[in-house]
N, C-alpha and C positions, 0 to 999 in steps of 0.2 A: 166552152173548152178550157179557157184559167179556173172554173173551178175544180175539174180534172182534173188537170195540173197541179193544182195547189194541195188538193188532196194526194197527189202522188210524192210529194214532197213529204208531207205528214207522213203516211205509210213507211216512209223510205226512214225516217225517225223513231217510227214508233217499236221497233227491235233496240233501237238502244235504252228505250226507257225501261222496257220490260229487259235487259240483259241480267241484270244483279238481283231481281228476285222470281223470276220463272226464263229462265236459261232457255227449257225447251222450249216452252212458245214464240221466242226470238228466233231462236232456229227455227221450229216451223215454218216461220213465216218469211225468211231470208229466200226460199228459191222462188214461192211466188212474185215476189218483190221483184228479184231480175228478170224473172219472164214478162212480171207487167212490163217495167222499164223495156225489154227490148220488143213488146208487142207494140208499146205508146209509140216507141219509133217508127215501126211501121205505121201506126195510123195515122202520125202524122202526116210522112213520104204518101199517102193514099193507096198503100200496099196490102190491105186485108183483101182477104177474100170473104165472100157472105157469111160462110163457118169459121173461118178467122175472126172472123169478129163478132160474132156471137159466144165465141171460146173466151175472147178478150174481154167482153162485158161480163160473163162469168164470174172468169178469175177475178175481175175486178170487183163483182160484187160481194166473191166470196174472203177476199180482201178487205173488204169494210168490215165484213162480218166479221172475221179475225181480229182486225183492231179494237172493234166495237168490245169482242170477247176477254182479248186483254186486258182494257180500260176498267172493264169490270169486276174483274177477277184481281186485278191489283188495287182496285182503289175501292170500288163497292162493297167487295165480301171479306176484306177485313175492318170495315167499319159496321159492317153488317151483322157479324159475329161478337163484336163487343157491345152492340149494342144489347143483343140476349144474353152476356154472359152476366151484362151488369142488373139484369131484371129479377 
């Protein structure tokens, strides 16, 4: 569960890094972010229900995936493109 956690911290940062060069994808990913935060609430309190918490592990994975998306697209695909621009 800390590393849950710890990763939710991450996520919870990872819109400011991408805010100054992909705007939108900060914003897309600001409402999943409060919904994780107030679903983690409930899991903690032991308040999901079966489909509640299958939705939560969802969003949550679908949450990595966004971060994963952005890490990439700001730091991979423009080192990726000068890489071929210089060949």
């Amino acid at each position: 569960m800390g590393v849950f956690f710890l990763y939710l911290f991450i996520a919870s940062a990872t819109p400011l890094f991408l805010w100054k060069e992909k705007r939108w994808l900060a914003l897309a990913s600001l409402p999943l972010l409060i919904v994780m935060w107030i679903m983690s609430g409930f899991y903690v309190a032991n308040m999901l229900t079966p489909a509640a918490h299958t939705f939560f592990m969802i969003l949550f994975s679908f949450n990595v995936l966004l971060a994963h998306v952005g890490a990439i697209i700001l730091y991979v695909k423009p080192e990726w493109w000068k890489r071929f621009a210089t060949d």
